[in-house]
N, C-alpha and C positions, 0 to 999 in steps of 0.2 A: 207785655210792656205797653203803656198807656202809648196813644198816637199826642203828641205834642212837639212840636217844631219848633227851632233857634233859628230868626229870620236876621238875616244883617242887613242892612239898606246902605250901598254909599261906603261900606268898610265904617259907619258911622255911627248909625243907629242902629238899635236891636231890638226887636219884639220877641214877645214868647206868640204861639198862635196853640192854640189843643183846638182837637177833632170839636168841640162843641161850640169853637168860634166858626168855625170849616163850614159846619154843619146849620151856623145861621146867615153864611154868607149869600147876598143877593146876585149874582151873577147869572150872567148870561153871553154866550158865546156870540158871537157876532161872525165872525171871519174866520179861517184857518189860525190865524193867531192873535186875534180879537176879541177880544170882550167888553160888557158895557157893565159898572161894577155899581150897587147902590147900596150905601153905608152913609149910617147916620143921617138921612135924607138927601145928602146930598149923589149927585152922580158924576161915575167917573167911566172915562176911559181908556182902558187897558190893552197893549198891544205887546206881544213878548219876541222881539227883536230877533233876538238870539239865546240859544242857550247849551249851555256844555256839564250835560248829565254826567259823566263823571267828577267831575267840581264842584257838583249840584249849583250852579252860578248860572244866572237867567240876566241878561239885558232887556230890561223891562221899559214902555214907553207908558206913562202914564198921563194925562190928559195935555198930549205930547213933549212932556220934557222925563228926560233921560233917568232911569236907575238902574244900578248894579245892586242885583239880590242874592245873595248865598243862603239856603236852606241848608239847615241842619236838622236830622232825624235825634229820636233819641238815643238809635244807635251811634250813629256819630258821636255826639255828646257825651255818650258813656267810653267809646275810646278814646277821645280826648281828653275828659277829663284823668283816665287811667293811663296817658302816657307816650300811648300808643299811634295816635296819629300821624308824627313824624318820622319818615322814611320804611311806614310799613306799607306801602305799595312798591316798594323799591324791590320787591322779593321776587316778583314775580318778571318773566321773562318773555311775556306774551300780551296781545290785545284782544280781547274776547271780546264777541259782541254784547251786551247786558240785555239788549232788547230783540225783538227783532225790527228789522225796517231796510232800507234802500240804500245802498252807498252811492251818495252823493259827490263826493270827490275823495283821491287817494293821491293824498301831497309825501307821499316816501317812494324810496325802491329800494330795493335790496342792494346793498352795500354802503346804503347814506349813512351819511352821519347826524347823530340828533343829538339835541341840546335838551334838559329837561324841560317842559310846555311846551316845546314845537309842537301842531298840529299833525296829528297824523291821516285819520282819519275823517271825514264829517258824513254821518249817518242821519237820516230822514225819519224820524219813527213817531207816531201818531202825529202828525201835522206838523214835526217839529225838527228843527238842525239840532242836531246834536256833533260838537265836535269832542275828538277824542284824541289826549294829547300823549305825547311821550313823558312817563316818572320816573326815567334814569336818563343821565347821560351814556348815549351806545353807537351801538353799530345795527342797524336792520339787516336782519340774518334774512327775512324772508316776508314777503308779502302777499295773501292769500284771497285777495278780493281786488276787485276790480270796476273802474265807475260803472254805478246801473246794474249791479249786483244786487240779488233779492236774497237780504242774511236771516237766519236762524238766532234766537237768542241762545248762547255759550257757544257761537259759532267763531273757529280762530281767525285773527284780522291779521293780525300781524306780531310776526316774532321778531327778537333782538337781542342780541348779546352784550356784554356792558363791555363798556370801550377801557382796554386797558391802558394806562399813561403810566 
């Protein structure tokens, strides 16, 4: 499957990007979450704020004014478009860690109650925040890390059970 990216800018705009735009981009890291970006002659400034790798959604600062960015893979896109996107995360009953990196803070306990997007989690991993949010409405059966935890990728974060009404 070819590398080609659906970028959303702002919920507004949308660019296609393929690995052979990737692959002439001028970049250069600067900071922990800095970069100095040079396209088209001109140069920019790139700082990425925040970001919540399961949403694939990055708060990006760009020659300091604000964007929301959603990346899509082409995986993504091929579920989407087949249908599948809405509510297939809902299957699962658990929070694995996808990377490995640091637990930065743990906004649940066992017995809360969560709302779909409440934050659960927020993990550290190469340089970067990563928050990790709840895909059901439930009940947190159980929580298995704790801040300043050094996690494993497919390591369990946190289980729940879906909240009966």
């Amino acid at each position: 499957m070819s590398k080609n990216y659906k970028t959303t800018v702002n919920q507004e705009f949308e660019f296609d990007i393929s690995q052979e735009h990737l692959s002439k981009l001028d970049a250069v890291k600067t900071t922990a979450t800095g970069y100095h970006i040079l396209y088209n002659n001109t140069s920019f400034k790139a700082d990425v704020v925040t970001s919540d790798f399961s949403k694939k959604t990055y708060q990006v600062l760009v020659n300091n004014r604000p964007y929301e960015v959603v990346i899509a893979d082409a995986i993504d896109i091929l579920i989407k478009d087949m249908g599948f996107s809405v509510g297939a995360s809902k299957l699962s009953n658990s929070l694995i860690a996808p990377m490995p990196g640091l637990i930065l803070d743990v906004q649940v306990t066992a017995g809360q109650k969560v709302k779909e997007g409440d934050t659960l989690v927020v993990l550290s991993a190469m340089k970067m925040e990563n928050s990790f949010v709840s895909h059901i409405d439930g009940i947190i059966k159980a929580v298995h890390v704790t801040k300043d935890d050094a996690v494993d990728k497919g390591q369990l974060l946190v289980e729940f059970e879906e909240e009966n009404n």
